[in-house]
C-alpha positions in Angstrom: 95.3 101.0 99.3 91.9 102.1 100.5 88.7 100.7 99.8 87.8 103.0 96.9 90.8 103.3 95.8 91.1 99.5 95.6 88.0 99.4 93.6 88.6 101.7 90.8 92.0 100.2 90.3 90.3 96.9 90.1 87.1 98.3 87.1 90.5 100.1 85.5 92.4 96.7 85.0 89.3 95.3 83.8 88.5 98.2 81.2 92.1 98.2 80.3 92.5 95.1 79.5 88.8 94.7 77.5 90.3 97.9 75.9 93.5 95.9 74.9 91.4 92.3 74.1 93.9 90.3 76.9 92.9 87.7 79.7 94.1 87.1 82.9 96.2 84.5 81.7 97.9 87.3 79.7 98.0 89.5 81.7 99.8 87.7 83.9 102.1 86.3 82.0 103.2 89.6 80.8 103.6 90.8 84.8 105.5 87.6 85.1 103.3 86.4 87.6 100.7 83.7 87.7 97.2 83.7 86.6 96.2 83.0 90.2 98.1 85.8 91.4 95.9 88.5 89.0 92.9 86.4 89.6 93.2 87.1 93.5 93.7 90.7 93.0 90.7 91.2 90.3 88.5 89.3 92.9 89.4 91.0 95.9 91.4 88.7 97.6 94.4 90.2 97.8 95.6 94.0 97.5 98.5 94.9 95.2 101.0 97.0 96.8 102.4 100.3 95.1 105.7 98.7 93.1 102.6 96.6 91.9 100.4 99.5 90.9 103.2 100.6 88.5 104.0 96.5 86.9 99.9 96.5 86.1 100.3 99.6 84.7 103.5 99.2 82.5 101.7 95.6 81.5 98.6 97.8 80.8 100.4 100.5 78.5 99.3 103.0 80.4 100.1 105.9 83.3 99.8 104.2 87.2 97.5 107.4 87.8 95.3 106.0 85.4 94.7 102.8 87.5 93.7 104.8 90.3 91.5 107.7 89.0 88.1 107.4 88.7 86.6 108.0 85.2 83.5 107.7 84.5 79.9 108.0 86.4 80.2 104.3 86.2 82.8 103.5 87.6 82.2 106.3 90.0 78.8 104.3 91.2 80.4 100.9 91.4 82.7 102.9 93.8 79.8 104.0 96.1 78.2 100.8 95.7 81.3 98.4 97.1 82.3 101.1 99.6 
């Protein structure tokens, strides 16, 4: 996963799950994974592969493609910003 890539996924699991009112803690529970796990990932630490990319997104309720796509001019300039 590429830089940008990498950091709209990371603002749309945020959003997402502000949207939904979860925490990391259930967030990962629901992946079945542990908190430290999404922590890493949401911090940059560690890069989620594709098979990944579709758990956050079935945890999410949502499409994988909509982890991915930039929405907003926000999001969009905290792209260009941590590129």
């Amino acid at each position: 996963m590429s830089n940008r890539i990498y950091s709209v996924f990371v603002q749309n699991v945020r959003d997402r799950m502000v949207t939904l009112r979860i925490n990391q803690s259930k967030l990962a529970e629901t992946l079945g994974v542990t908190e430290g796990y999404v922590s890493q990932i949401l911090n940059g630490h560690r890069r989620p592969g594709l098979d990944s990319l579709e758990s956050f997104a079935t945890a999410l309720s949502t499409d994988p493609a909509e982890l991915i796509r930039a929405h907003s001019e926000t999001t969009k300039e905290n792209v260009t910003k941590s590129a």
